[in-house]
Structure formats: C-alpha cells, structure tokens
Backbone bond lengths (Angstrom), bond angles and torsions (degrees), N, CA, C in turn:
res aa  C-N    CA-C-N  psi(-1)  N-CA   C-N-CA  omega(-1)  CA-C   N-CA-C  phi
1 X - - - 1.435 - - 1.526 111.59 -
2 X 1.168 116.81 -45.11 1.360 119.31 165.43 1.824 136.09 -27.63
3 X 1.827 81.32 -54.52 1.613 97.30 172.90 1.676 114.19 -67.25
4 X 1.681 118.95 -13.50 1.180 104.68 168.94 1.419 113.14 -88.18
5 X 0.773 110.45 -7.90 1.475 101.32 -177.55 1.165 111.56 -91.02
6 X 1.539 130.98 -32.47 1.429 131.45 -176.01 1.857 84.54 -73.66
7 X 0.937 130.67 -50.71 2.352 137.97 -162.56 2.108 77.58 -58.66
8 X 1.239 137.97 -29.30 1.282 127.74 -151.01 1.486 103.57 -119.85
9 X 1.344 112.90 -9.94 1.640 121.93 167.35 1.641 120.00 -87.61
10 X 1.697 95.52 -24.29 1.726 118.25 -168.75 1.102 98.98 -64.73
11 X 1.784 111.06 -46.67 1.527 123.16 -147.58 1.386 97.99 -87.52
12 X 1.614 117.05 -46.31 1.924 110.65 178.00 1.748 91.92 -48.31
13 X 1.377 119.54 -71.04 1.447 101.43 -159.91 1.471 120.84 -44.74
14 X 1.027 135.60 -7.99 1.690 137.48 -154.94 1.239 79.81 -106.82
15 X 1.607 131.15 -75.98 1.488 127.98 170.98 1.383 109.17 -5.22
16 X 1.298 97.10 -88.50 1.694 124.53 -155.38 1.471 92.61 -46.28
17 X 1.655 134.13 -69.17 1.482 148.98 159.28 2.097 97.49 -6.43
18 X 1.237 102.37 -70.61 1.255 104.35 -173.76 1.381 119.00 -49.76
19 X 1.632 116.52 -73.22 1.384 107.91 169.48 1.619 123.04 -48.83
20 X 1.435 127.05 -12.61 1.464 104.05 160.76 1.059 148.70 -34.94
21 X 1.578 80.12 -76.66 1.730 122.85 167.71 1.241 98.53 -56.67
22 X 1.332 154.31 -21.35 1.918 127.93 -170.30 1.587 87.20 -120.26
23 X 1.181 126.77 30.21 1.323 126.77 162.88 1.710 87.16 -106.22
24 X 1.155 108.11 -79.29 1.355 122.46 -161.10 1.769 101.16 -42.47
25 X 1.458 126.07 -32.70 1.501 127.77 171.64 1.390 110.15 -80.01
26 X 1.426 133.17 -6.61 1.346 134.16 168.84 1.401 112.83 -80.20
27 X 1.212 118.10 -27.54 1.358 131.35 -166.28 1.535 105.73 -77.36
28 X 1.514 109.75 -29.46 1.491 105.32 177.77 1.598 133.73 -82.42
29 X 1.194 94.05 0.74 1.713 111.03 -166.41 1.569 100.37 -85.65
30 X 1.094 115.99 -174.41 1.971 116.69 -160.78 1.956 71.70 -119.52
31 X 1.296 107.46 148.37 1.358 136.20 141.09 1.307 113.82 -36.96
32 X 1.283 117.65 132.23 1.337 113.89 -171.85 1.597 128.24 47.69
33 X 0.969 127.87 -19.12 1.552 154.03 -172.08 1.542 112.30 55.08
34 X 1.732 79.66 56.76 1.967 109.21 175.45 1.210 97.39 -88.88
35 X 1.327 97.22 137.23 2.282 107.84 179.06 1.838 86.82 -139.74
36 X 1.969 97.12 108.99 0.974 112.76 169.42 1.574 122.71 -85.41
37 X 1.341 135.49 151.53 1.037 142.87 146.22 1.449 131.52 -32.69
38 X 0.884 147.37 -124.10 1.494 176.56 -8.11 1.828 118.38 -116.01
39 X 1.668 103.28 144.91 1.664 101.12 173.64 1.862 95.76 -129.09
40 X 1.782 74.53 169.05 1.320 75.12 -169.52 1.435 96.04 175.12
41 X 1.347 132.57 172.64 1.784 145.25 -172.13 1.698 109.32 -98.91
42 X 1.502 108.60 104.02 1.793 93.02 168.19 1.267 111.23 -52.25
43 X 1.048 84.73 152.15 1.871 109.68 172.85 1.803 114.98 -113.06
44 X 1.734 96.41 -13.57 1.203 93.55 -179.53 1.856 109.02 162.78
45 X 1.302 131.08 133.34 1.413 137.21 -169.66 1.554 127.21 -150.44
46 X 1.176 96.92 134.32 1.785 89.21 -166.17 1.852 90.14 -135.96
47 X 1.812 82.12 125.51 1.656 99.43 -170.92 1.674 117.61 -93.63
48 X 1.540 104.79 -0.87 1.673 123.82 156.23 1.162 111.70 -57.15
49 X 1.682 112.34 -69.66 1.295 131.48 179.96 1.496 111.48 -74.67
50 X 1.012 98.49 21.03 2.617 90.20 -177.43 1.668 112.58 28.28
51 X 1.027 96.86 49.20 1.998 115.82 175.96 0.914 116.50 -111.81
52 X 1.471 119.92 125.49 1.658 119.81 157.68 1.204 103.83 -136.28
53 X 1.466 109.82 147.30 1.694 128.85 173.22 1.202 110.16 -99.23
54 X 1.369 120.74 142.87 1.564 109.58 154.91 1.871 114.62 -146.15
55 X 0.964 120.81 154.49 1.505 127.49 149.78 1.660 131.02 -69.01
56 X 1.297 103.48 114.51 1.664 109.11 -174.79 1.465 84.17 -65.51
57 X 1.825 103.16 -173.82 1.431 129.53 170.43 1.140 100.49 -60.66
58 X 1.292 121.47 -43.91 1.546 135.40 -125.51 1.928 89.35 -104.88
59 X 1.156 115.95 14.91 1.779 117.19 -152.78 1.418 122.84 38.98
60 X 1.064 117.23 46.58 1.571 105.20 164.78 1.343 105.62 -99.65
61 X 1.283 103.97 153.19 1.400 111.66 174.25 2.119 118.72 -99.86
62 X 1.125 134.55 123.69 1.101 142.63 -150.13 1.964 100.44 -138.98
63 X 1.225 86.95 137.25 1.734 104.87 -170.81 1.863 106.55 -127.90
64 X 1.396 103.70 117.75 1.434 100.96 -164.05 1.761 94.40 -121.51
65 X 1.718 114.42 129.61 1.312 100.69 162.79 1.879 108.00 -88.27
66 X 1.620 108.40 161.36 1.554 97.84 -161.54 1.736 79.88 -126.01
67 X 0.840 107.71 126.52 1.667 131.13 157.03 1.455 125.48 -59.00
68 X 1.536 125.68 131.81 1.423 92.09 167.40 1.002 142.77 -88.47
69 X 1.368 109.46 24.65 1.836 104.13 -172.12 1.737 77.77 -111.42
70 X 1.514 132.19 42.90 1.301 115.20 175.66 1.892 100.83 -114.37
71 X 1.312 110.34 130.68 1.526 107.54 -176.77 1.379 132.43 -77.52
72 X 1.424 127.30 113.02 1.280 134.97 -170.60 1.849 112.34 -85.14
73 X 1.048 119.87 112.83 1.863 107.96 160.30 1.109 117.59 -134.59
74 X 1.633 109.11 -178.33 1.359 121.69 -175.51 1.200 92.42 -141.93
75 X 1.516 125.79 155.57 1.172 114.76 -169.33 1.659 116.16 9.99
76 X 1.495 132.97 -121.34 1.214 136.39 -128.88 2.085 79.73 -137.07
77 X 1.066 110.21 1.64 1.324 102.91 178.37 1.778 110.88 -121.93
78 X 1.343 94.60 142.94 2.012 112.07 -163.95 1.730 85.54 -64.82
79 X 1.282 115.37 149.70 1.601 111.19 144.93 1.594 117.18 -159.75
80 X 1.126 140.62 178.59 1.367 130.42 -147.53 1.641 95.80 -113.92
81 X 1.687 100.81 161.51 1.488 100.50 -169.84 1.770 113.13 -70.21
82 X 1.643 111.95 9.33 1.848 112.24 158.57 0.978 83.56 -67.02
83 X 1.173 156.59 -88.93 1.748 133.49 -82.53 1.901 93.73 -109.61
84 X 1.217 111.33 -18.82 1.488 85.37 159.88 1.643 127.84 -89.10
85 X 1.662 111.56 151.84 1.418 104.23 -141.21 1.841 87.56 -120.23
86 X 1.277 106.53 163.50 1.319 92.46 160.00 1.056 148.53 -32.65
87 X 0.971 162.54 -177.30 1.947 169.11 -151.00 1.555 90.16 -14.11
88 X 1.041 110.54 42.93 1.870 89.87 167.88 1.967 89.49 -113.49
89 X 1.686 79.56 159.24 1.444 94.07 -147.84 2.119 102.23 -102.45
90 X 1.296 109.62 116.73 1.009 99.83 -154.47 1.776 97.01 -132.03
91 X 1.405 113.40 -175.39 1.378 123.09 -161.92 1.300 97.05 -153.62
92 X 1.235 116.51 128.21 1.709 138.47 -147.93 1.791 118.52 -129.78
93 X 1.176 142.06 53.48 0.947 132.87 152.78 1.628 131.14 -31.68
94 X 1.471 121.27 124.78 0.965 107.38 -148.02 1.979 97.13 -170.14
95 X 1.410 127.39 166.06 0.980 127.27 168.99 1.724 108.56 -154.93
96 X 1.677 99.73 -178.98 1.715 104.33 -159.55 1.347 89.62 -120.42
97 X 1.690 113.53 139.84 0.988 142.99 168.53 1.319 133.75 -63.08
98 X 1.606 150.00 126.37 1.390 111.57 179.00 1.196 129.48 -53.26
99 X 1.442 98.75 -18.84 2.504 98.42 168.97 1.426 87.36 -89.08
100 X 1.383 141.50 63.26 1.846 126.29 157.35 0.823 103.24 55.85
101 X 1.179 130.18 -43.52 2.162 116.33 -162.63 1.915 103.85 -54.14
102 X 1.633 87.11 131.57 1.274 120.34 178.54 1.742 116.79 -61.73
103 X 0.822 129.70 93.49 1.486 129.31 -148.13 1.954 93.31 -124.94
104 X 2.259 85.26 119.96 1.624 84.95 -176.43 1.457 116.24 -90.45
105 X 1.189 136.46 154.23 1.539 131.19 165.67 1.071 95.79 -117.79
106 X 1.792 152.69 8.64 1.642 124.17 133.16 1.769 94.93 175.31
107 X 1.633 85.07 147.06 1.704 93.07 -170.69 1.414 96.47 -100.92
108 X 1.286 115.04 149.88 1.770 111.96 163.00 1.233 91.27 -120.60
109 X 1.474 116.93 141.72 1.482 123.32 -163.76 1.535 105.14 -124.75
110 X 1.217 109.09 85.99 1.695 125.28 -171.69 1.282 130.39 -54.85
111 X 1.305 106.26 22.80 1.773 120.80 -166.40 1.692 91.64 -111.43
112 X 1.349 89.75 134.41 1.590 100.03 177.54 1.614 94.73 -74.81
113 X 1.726 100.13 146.43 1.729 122.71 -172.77 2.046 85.57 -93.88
114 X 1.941 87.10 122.70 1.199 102.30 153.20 1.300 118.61 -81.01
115 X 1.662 137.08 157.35 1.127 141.54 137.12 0.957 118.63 -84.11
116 X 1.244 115.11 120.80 1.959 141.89 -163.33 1.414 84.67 -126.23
C-alpha cells in the first residue's frame, strides 16, 4: 500500500510541476497578442535590473522591463541594453502583461554610433 501512495504522490508532483511552468509561460505573452509601438528619449536604464525608462513626445514618462531574448540595435549592429546611454532617442516595441508590466521585444536605438 505504501508503494501506491508514493506511484500517487510522484504523479501529483509531475501534475502540480506542470501547471506551474504553463502558468509561469502564460504570463509572458502580450494581452491580446497586441505588440505596441512607441519612441521616445531615455531618461534612464539599468542593465542589472533589464529596465529602461523613457519620455514619449507627448512627456510621459514610461518604464519598460527588457528581457533577454528581447533584441537591441543600432543601426544594423546588435548591442546590449549598456550601450544605450541616456537621451538617446529610441523606438520601443513592446507589449502588456496580465500584471501591466510593460514587456520589451526590441529597442532600435536611433542615435548615430560614435567611434571612440
């Protein structure tokens, strides 16, 4: 009797395991599977935290967490969410979470690349 119960404890955990994980993968998808636009000037980004701020035209201020499978460029070349710097002027694809959070799928960072 024992062994059924451990064959019937195995199986809740594998269950339970399953619905986590396809909760936790539901959570990443956009609402409606709307993929918004928007540009606008950082104000400020932290590549610890996968954060970027920016200012619309319109002055609003907007707070995006950035993922890493989300794509960053500059011109025609990939680069990571360091290398964009303040007031550079960028364009944000992006969608909303069922908790609201602003979730990016790729920045194009519209500031011409100096050579330093």
């Amino acid at each position: 009797m024992n062994t059924n119960y451990l064959k019937l404890f195995a199986i809740s955990a594998v269950i339970m395991n399953f619905f986590m994980v396809s909760s936790a993968i539901a959570q990443e998808k956009p609402v409606n599977d709307l993929i918004k636009n928007i540009s606008g000037t950082v104000t400020g980004s932290d590549s610890v935290g996968n954060i970027i701020s920016i200012r619309t035209q319109d002055q609003k201020q907007m707070v995006f967490s950035v993922p890493d499978k989300a794509i960053i460029t500059q011109e025609t070349h990939n680069i990571g969410l360091m290398d964009i710097r303040d007031a550079s002027a960028v364009t944000i694809q992006y969608f909303i979470t069922p908790s609201f959070q602003n979730t990016v799928v790729s920045i194009v960072d519209n500031s011409r690349m100096v050579n330093e």
